[in-house]
Wavefront OBJ file of the C-alpha trace (Angstrom):
o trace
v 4.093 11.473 15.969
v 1.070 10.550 14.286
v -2.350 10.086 16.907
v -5.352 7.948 16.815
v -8.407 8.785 18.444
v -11.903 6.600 18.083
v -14.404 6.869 20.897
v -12.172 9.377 23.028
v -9.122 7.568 23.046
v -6.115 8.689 21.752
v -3.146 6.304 20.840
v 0.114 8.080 20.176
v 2.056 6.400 16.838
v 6.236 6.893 19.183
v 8.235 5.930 15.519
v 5.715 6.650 12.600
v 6.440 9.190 9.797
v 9.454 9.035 7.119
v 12.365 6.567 7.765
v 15.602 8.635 7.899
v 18.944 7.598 5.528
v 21.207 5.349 7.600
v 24.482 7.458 5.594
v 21.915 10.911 6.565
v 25.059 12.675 8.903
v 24.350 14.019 12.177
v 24.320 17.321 11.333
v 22.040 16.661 8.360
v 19.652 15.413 11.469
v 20.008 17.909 13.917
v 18.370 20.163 11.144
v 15.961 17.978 10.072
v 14.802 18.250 13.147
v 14.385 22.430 13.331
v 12.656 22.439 9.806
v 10.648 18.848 10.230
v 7.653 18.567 12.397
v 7.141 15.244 11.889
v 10.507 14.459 12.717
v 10.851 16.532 15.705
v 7.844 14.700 16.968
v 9.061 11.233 16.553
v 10.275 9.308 19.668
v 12.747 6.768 19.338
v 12.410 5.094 22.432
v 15.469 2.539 21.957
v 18.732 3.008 19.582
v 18.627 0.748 16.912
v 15.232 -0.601 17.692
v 14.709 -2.551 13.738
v 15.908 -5.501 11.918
v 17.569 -5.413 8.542
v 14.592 -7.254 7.024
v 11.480 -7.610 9.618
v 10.718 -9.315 13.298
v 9.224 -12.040 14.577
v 8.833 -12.487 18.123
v 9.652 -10.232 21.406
v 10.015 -11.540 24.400
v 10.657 -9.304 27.602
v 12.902 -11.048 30.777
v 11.487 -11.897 33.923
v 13.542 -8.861 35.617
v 11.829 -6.256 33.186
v 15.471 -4.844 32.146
v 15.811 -6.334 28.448
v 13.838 -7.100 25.091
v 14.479 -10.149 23.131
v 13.902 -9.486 19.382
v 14.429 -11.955 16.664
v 14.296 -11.567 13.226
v 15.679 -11.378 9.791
v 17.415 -11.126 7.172
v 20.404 -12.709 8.068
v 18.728 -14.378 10.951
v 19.067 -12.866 14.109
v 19.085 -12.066 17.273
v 19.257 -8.675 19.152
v 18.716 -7.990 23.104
v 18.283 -4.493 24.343
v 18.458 -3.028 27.573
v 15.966 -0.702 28.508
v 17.374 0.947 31.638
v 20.142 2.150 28.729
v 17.569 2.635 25.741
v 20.254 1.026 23.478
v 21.043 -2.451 22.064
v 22.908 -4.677 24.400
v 24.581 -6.677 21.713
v 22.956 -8.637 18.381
v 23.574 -12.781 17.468
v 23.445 -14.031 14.258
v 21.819 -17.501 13.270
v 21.744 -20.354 10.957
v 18.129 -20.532 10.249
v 15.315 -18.299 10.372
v 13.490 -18.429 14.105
v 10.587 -19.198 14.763
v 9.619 -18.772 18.692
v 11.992 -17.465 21.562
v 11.969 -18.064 25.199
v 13.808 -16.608 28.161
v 14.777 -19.396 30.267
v 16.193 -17.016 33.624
v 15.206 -13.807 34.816
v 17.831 -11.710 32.846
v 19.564 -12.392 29.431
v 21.888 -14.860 30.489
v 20.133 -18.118 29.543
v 17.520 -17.854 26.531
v 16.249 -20.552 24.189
v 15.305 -19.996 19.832
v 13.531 -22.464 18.099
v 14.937 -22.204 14.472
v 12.471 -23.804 11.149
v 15.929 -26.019 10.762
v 13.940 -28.384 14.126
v 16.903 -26.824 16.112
v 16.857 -25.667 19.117
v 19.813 -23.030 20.731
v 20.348 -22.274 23.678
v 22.386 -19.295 24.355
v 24.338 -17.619 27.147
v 25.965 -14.512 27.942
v 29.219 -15.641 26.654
v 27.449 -16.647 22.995
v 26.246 -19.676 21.788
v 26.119 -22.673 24.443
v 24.389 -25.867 23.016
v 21.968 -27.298 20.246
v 19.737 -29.843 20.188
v 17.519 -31.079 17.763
v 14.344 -32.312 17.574
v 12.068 -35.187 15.302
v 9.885 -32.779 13.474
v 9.576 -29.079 12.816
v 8.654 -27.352 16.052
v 6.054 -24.587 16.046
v 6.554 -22.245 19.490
v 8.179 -22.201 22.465
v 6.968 -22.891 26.098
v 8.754 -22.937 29.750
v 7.900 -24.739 32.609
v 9.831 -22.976 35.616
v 9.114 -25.350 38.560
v 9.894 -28.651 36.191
v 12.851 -26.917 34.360
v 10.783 -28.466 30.949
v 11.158 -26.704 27.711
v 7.649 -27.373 25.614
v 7.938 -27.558 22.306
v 4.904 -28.644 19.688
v 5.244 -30.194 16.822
v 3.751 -30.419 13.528
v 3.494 -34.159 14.110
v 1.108 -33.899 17.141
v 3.541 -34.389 19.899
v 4.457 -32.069 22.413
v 8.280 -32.783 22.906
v 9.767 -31.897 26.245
v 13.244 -31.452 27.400
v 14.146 -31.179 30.930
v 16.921 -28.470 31.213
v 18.573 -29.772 34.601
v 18.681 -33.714 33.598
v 19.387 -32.698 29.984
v 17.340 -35.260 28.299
v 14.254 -35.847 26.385
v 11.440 -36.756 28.368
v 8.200 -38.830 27.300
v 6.268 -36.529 24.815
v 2.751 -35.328 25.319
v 0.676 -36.666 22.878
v -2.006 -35.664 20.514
v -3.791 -36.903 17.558
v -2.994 -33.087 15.308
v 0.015 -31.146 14.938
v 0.133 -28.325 17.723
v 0.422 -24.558 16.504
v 0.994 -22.791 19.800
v 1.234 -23.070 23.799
v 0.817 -21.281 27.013
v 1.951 -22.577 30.334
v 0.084 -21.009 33.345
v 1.426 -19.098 36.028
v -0.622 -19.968 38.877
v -1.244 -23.742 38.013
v 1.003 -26.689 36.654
v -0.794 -26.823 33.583
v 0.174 -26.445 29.808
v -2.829 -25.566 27.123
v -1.921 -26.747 23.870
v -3.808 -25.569 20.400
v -4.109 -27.777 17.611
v -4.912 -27.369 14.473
v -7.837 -29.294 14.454
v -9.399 -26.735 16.547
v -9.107 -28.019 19.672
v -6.991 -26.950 22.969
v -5.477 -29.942 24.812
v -4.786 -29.488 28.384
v -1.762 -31.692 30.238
v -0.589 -31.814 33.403
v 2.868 -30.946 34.014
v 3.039 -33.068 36.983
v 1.781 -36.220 35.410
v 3.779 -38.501 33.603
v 0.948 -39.463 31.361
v 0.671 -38.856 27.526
v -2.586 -37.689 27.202
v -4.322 -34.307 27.745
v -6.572 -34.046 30.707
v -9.117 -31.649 29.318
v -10.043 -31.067 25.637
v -11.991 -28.219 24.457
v -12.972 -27.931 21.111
v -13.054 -24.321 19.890
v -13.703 -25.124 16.132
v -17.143 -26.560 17.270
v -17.599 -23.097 19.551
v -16.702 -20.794 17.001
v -18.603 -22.539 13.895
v -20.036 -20.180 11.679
v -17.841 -17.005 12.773
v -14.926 -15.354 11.077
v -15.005 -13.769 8.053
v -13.235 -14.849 4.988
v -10.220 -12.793 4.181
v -10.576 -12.342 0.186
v -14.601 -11.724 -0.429
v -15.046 -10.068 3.639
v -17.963 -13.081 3.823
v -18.945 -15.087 6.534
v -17.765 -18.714 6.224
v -19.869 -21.226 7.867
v -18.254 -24.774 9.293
v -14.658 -23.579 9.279
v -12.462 -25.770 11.133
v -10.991 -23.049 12.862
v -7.102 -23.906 13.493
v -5.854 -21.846 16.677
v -3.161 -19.571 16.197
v -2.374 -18.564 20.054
v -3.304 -19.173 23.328
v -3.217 -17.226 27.553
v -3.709 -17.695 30.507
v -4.485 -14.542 32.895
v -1.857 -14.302 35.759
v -4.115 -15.979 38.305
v -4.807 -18.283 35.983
v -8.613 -18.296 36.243
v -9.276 -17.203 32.606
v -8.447 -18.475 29.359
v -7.871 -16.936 26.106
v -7.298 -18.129 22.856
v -6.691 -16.861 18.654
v -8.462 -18.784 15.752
v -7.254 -18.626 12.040
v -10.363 -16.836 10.961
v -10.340 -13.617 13.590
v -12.252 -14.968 16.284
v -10.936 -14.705 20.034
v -13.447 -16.827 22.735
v -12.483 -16.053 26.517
v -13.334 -18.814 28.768
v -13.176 -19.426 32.738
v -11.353 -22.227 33.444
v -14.443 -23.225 35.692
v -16.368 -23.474 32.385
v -16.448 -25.055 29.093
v -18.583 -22.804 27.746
v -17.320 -19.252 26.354
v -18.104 -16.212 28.211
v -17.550 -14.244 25.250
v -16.603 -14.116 21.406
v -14.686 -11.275 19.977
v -14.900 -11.311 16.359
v -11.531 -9.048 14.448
v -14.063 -8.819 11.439
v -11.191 -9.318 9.299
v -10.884 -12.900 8.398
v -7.006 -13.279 9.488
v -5.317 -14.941 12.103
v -4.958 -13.431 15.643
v -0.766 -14.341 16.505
v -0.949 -12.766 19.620
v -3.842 -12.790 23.072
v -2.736 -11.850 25.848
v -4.366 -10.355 29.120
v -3.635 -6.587 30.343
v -4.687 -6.892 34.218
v -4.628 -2.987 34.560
v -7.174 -2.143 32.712
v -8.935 -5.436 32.811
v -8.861 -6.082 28.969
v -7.905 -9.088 26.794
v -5.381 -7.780 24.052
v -5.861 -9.544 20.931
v -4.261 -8.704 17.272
v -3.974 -9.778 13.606
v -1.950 -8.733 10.571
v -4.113 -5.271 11.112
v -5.209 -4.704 14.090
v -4.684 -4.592 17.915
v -7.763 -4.760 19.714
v -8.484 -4.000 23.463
v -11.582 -5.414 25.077
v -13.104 -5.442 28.327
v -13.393 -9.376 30.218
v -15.019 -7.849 33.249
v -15.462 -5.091 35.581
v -17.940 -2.157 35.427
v -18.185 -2.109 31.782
v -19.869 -5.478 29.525
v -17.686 -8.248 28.383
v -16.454 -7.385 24.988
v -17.050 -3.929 25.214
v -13.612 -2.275 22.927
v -11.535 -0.369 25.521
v -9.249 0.692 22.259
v -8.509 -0.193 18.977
v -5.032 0.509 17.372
v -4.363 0.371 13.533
v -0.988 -0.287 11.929
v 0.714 2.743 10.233
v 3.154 1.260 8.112
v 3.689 -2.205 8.221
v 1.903 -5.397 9.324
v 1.889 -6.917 12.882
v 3.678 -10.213 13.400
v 3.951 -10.223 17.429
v 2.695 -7.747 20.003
v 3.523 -7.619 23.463
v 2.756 -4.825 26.336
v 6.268 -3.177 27.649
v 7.298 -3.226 31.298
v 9.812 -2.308 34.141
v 11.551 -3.861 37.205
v 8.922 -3.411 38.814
v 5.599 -5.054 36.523
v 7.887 -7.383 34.395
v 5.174 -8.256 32.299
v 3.396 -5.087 31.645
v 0.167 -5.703 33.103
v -0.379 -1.743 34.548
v 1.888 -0.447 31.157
v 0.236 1.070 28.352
v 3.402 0.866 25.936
v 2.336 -1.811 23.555
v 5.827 -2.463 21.178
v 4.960 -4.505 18.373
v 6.908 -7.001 15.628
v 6.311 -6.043 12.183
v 6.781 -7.415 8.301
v 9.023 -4.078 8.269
v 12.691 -3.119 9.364
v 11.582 -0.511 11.527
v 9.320 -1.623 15.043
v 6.498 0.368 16.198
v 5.845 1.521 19.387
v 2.246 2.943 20.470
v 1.325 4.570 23.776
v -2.437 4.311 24.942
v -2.745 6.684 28.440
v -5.874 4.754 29.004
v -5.146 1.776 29.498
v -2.138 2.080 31.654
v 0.927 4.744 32.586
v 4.161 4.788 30.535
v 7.196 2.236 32.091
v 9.383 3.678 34.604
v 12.349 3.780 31.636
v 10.333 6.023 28.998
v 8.209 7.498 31.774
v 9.314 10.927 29.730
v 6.152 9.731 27.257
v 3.883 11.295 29.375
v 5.283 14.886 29.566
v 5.620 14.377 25.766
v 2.320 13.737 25.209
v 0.968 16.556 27.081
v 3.480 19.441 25.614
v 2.334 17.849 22.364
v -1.209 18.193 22.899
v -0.275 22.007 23.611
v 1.611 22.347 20.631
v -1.176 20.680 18.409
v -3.491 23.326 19.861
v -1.734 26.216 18.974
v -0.999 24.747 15.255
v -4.854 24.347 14.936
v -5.550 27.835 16.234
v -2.755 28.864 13.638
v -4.518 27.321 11.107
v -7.915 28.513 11.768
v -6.920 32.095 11.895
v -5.046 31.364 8.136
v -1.803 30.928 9.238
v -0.102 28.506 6.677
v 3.176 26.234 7.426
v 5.559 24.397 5.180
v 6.619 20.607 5.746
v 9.585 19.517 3.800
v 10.681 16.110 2.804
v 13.720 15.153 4.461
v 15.083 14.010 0.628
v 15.001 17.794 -0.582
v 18.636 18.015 -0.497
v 19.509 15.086 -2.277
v 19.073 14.578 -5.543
v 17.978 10.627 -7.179
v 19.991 9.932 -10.038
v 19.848 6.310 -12.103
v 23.361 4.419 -13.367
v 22.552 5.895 -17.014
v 22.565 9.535 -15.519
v 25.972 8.873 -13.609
v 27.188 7.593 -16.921
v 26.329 10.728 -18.796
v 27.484 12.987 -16.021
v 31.032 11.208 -16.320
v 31.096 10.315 -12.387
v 31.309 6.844 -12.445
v 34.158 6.886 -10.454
v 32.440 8.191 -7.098
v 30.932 5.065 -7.049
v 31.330 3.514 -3.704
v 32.029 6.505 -2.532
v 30.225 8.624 0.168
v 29.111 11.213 -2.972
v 27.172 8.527 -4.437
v 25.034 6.677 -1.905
v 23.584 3.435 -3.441
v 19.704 3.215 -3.474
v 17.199 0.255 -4.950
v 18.382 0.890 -8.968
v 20.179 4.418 -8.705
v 22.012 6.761 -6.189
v 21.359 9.272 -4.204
v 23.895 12.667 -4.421
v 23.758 16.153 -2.861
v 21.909 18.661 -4.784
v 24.273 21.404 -5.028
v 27.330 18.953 -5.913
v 24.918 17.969 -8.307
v 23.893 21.385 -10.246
v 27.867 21.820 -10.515
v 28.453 18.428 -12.095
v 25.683 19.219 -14.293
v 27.227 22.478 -15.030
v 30.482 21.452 -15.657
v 29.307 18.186 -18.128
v 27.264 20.632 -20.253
v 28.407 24.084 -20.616
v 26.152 25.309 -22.236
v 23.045 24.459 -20.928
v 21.789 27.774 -19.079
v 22.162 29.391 -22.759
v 19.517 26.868 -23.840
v 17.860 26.847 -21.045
v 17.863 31.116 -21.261
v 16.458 30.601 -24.834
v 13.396 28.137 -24.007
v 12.409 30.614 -21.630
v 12.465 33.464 -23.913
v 10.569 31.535 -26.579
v 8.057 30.372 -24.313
v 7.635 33.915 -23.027
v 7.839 35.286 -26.640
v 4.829 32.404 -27.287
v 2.695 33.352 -24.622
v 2.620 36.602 -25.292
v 1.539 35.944 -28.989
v -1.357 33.787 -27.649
v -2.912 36.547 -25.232
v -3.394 38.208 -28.730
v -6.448 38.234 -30.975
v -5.827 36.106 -33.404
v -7.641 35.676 -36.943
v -9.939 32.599 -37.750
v -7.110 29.842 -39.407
v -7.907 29.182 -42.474
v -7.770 25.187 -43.656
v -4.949 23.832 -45.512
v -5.216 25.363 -49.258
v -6.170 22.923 -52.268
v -4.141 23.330 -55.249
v -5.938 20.546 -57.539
v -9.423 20.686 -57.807
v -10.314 23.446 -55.457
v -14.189 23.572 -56.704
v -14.305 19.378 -56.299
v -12.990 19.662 -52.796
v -15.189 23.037 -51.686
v -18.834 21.733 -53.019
v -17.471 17.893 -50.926
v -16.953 20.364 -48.056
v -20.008 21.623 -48.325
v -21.722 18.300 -48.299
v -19.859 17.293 -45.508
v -21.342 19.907 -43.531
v -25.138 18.246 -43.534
v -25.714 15.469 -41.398
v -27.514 13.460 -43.962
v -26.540 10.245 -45.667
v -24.427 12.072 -48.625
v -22.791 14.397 -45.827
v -21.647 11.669 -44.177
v -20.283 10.085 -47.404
v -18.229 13.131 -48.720
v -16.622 13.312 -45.077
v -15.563 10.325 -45.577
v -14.063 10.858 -49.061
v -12.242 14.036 -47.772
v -10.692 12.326 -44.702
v -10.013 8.681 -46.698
v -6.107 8.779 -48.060
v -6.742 6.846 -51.090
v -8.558 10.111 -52.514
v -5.714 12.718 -51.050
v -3.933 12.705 -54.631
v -6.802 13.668 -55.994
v -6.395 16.932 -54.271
v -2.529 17.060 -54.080
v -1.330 15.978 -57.621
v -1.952 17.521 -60.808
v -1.789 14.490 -62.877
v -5.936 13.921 -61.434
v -6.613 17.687 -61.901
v -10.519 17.699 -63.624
v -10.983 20.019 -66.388
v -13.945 21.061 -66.566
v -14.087 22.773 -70.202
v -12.531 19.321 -71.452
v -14.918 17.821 -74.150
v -15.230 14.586 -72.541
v -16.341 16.227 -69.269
v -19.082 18.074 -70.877
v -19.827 14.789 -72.896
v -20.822 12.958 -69.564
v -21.839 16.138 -67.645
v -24.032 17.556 -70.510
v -25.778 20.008 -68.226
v -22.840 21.466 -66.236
v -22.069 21.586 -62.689
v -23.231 22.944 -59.722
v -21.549 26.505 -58.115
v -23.873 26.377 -55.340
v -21.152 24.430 -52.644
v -18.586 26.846 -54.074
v -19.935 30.156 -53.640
v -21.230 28.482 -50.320
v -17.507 27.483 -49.163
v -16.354 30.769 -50.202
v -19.146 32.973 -48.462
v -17.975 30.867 -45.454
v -14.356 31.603 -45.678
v -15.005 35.394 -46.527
v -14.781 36.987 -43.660
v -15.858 40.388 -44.737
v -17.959 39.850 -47.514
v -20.994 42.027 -47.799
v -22.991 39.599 -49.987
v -26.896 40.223 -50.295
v -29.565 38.007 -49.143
v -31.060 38.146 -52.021
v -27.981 36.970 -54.147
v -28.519 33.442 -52.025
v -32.079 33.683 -52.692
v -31.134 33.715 -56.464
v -28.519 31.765 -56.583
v -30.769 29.268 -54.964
v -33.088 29.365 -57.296
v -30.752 28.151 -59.876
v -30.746 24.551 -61.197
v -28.118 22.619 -62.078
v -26.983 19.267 -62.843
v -25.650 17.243 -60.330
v -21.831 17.458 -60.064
v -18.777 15.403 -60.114
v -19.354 15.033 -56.338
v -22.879 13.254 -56.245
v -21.764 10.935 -59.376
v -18.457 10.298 -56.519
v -21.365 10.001 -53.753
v -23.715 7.942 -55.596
v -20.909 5.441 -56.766
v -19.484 5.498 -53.029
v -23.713 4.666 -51.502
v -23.990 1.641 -53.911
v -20.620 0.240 -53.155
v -22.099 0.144 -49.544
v -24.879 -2.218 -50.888
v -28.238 0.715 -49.708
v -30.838 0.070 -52.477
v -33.665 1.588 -50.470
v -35.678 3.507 -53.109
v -35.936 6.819 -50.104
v -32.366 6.607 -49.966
v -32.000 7.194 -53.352
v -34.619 9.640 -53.689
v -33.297 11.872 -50.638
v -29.785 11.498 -52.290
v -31.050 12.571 -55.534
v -33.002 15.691 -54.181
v -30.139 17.636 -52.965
v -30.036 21.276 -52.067
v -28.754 21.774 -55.681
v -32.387 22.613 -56.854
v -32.330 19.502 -59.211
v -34.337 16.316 -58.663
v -32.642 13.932 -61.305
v -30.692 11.475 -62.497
v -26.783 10.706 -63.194
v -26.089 11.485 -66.511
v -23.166 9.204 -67.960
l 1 2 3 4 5 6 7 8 9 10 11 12 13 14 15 16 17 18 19 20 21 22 23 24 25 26 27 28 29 30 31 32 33 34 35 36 37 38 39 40 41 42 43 44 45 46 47 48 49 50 51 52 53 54 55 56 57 58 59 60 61 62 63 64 65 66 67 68 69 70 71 72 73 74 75 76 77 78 79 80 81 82 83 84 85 86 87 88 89 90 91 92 93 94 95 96 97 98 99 100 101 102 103 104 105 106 107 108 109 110 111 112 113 114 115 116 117 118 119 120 121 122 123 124 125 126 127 128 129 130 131 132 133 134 135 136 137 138 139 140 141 142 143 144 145 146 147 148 149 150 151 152 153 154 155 156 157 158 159 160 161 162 163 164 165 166 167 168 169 170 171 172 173 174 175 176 177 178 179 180 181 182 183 184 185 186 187 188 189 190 191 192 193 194 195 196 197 198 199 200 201 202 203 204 205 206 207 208 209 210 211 212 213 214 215 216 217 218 219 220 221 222 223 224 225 226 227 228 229 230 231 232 233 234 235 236 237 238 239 240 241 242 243 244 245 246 247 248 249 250 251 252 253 254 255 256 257 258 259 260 261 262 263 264 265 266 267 268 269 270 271 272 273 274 275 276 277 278 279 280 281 282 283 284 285 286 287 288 289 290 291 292 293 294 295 296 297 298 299 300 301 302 303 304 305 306 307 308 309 310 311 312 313 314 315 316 317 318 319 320 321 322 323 324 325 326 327 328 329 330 331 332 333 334 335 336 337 338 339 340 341 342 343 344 345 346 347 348 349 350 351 352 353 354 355 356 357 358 359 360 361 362 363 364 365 366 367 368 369 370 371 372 373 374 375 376 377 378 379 380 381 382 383 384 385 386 387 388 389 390 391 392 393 394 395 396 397 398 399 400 401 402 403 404 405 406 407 408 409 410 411 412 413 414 415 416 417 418 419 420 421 422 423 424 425 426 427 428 429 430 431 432 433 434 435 436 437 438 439 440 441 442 443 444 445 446 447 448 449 450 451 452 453 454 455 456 457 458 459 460 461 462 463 464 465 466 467 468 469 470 471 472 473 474 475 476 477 478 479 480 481 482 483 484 485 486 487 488 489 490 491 492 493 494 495 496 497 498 499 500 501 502 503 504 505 506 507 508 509 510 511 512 513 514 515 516 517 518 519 520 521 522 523 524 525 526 527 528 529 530 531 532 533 534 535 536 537 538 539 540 541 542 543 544 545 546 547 548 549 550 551 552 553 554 555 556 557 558 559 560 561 562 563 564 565 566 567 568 569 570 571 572 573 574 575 576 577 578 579 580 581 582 583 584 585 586 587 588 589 590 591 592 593 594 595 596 597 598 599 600 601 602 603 604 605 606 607 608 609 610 611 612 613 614 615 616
């Protein structure tokens, strides 16, 4: 059970942490649960409380007894019953739904608007009836004292269908497609938002088309929200609404813009007593009102945020914030009992996500835990105690191991089963299928392993004695390596060494001719081997070559010679013609195209002790 805590609050995480196999035995569990903290600590409030794919909507019944969940994939529906903590049964669809709506106090008679412009209407025996409807609907709304299902469109009418005649009645009209809709409790009056901006009010009463009251919260809200890529502030959005409330005594108003922003209103009022920016540039799905704490509960993709709309403490003022732990919010709704159906003293907020599994957060202060799960509060408090003694523990250096509940299992690709030869436990319970491989028990594995190669520990016993053998060679002292021996013209390739060593212009050169491969024959085959005493060698080096770079190479590979200063001091002293290596050099510079008369000079005064020409 993972905890949040900003400002003194803490919000307890009921489902986060690792998502268990569904083939994971019971046994396999029950241990889990000894050696897994994390696990241990998880509460799963309700069996089976996920969808295959994600969720969409929740919707709790008038009684407080079940939870209406829809989502996907296959489409469905599943209702759970909370006074049993399990799943009361599950529906499947024929299109993906968009809104739900309970249309009596229990289970028996529910409504789902489907992206197909179908409505259902189910009862306790299955599906009852369908209907459809001109263009795509976008949510759900019931009038109780009219019997009228609302549904808005995406062509700017507001269809209604009166449940006890059974018939279409005149729409309500408007002049941009509606998004959502919130009926009141406390007044015949339905608040439509557009997505032009603006909310439309109609009377349910009235048989007229159009709205009574308009008020346009893309004109309120100009120049607020933040963009969603860039985090910037866009100015003159039109601001489509996303959702809309009404308090239960229906004196405030609430509603969600498509760029974070969430203006509270009394319906005495058109102007806003206060505009809660979500700072994250994404649409708020959900606002509702939480009367126990006296907070407006608004959320996006992100977030859930809690904010005061009265009282002792200033409007706006963040009672909590809640973040999501593993997958994005796509409905939110505060959990009741029998006896506060609609959650308004509760602080179990269950929440819709992009991901199979639903999350479930508890917040002590905003409200108490339901009657049904009212075990959350003992479990909070023994795991405050427990967190306590774990950070004493730690402070005092005790240490603690947390194991993955996949360390018995081993992951193993189709290629592996191949090689293994086990391709016929496939489908089997030995082999349990995951994304592009399987997953097996460890120890069955190390035996098929065992069994497929023989003689593996003998290899394995000889790596380990060679890397043993090799480690203890390198804890020795070892003598400076010596560079690959030259067996054709070792003097050529010592005095270009010796070049290479200076970072002048020649240096640089002879590095170059030792590393390029077009010379590496000169060095490796003796068909270019240089003769020195040769006749035509002395011809076009009439004064010899140089020995400084070689006795210079070799005093650097000698590791014990005992050579006197004064030796270099004479050899030094010495001059000499330039070599084979500077007429290379020199050839090499003017091929580069550097005619600079100090470049020449420099390269002609080499530490050989001769200032001169080539002689050719």
């Amino acid at each position: 059970m993972e905890v949040q805590e900003r400002n003194g609050v803490k919000i307890y995480s009921l489902n986060s942490g690792v998502t268990l196999p569904p083939w994971l035995g019971e046994r396999a569990r029950r241990n889990l649960n000894k050696r897994d903290a994390n696990i241990r600590h998880r509460v799963d409030l309700i069996q089976d409380f996920d969808m295959p794919s994600s969720s969409i909507k929740m919707r709790q019944s008038s009684d407080g007894r079940y939870i209406l969940v829809a989502g996907t994939y296959h489409p469905r529906v599943r209702v759970y019953d909370v006074d049993q903590l399990a799943m009361k049964f599950e529906r499947y669809l024929d299109a993906e739904p968009i809104d739900t709506q309970f249309l009596s106090e229990d289970y028996g008679k529910f409504a789902i608007l489907s992206n197909d412009r179908s409505v259902a209407f189910h009862a306790p025996y299955g599906h009852h009836a369908l209907i459809r409807i001109p263009t795509f609907g976008r949510a759900l709304g019931y009038e109780p004292h009219s019997c009228d299902l609302l549904i808005p469109s995406s062509s700017g009418d507001t269809y209604r269908f009166n449940l006890e005649e059974g018939r279409f009645q005149q729409p309500f009209t408007g002049s941009a497609g509606g998004t959502c809709i919130a009926v009141s409790p406390s007044h015949p009056l339905s608040a439509v938002g557009c997505e032009d901006g603006i909310v439309r009010f109609y009377d349910n009463r009235a048989s007229t088309e159009k709205p009574m009251i308009s008020l346009d919260i893309a004109k309120t809200t100009e120049g607020m929200g933040f963009a969603d890529e860039e985090h910037q502030i866009i100015h003159g959005l039109a601001g489509e609404l996303c959702s809309v409330a009404f308090d239960s005594a229906g004196l405030h108003f609430a509603c969600g813009t498509k760029v974070g922003c969430v203006p509270l209103y009394d319906m005495r009022s058109s102007q806003p007593l206060h505009i809660k920016e979500h700072q994250n540039g994404m649409p708020i799905h959900t606002v509702d009102f939480h009367k126990g704490s006296n907070c407006v509960l608004s959320s996006d993709c992100k977030l859930i945020k809690l904010w005061r709309m009265a009282g002792h403490y200033e409007v706006g003022t963040i009672a909590a914030n809640i973040e999501s732990t593993v997958a994005d919010f796509t409905h939110v709704m505060t959990a009741g009992d029998q006896l506060d159906p609609s959650g308004s003293n509760s602080g179990l907020i269950l929440c819709a996500t992009s991901d199979p599994r639903m999350q479930a957060f508890y917040c002590p202060a905003i409200g108490t835990a339901p009657r049904w799960c009212s075990f959350l509060e003992n479990i909070t408090e023994e795991l405050e105690e427990e967190n306590l003694q774990q950070t004493n523990q730690t402070m005092t250096g005790g240490t603690s191991k947390i194991e993955s509940v996949y360390d018995d299992y081993k992951f193993v690709t189709l290629d592996e089963v191949e090689k293994l030869g086990i391709t016929n436990l496939i489908g089997t319970k030995l082999l349990r299928g995951y994304m592009h491989g399987f997953f097996m028990d460890l120890g069955l594995y190390a035996k098929v392993r065992a069994v497929a190669n023989p003689f593996e520990y003998d290899e394995y016993r000889k790596k380990k004695i060679k890397e043993k053998i090799d480690e203890k060679q390198a804890s020795r002292i070892a003598p400076k390596k010596r560079k690959k021996s030259v067996t054709v013209n070792a003097d050529l390739a010592s005095r270009l060494e010796a070049k290479a060593s200076k970072g002048d212009k020649a240096g640089k050169t002879a590095k170059a001719m030792l590393e390029d491969s077009r010379f590496a024959s000169l060095f490796e085959n003796p068909d270019f081997y240089v003769d020195e005493q040769e006749e035509a060698f002395k011809l076009r080096n009439a004064s010899g070559v140089s020995t400084k770079g070689m006795m210079e190479a070799k005093q650097d590979n000698d590791m014990d010679s005992d050579r006197d200063d004064n030796d270099d001091i004479g050899m030094a002293s010495t001059k000499r013609v330039t070599d084979l290596s500077d007429t290379i050099i020199a050839d090499e510079t003017k091929s580069d195209g550097t005619n600079d008369s100090d470049d020449s000079q420099s390269e002609s005064e080499d530490d050989d002790g001769f200032a001169g020409g080539k002689v050719s």
